[in-house]
N, C-alpha and C positions, 0 to 999 in steps of 0.2 A: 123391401130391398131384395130379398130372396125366399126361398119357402124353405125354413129352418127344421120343419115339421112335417116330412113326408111320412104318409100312412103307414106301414109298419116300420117296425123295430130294425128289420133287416135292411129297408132302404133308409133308414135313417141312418144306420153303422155306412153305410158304402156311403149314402151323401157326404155326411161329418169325415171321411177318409177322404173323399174327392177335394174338400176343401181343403181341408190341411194339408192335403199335396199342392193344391194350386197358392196354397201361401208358405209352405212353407220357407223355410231360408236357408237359401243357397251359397251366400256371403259373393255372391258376384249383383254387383249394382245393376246390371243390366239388366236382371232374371228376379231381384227380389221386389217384393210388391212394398210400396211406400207403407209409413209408420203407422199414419192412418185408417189406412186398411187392414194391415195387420191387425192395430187394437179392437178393430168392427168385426174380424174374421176369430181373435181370440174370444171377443163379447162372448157370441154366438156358441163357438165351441165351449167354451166355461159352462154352458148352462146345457150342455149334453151328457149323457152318460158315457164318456171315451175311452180309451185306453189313455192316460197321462203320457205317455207317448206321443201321441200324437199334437197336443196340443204343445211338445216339449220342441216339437221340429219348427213350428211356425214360429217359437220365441226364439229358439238361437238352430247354429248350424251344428246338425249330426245327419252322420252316415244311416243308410238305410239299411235295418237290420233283416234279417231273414225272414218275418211273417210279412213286413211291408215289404220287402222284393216282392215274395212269392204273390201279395195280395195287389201290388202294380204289375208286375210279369203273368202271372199267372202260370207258374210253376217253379221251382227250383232250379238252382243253378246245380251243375254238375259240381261233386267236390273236386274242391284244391280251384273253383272259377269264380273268382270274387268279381265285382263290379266295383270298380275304384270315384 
């Protein structure tokens, strides 16, 4: 199905991150990936060392907090500039 198990540590953290953004849930039907997948997508993540965070965004809907802006943007937001 996919390769769960890239060679270091460090492409494992970004893959397991790439995937729970590409599942996470959004609570709009359009954008969220069916239940099925999801379950396939949490398997996978369960059996990684993650941040519980992240495995918390693919089961229900929450806002992105500041290391995952910074770690999808790749910098910080100026203060007082949130992303709604």
């Amino acid at each position: 199905m996919w390769d769960s198990n890239p060679a270091t540590k460090a492409r494992r953290a970004d893959w397991a991150f790439c995937v729970a953004q590409l599942a996470r849930r959004t609570g709009q039907r359009a954008l969220d990936i069916d239940d099925g997948r999801r379950t396939a997508v949490l398997a996978v993540l369960k059996g990684l060392n993650i941040p519980p965070a992240w495995r918390k965004m693919v089961e229900e809907v929450v806002a992105p907090e500041g290391a995952d802006q910074a770690q999808l943007f790749g910098e910080s937001l100026p203060i007082g500039l949130r992303i709604l």
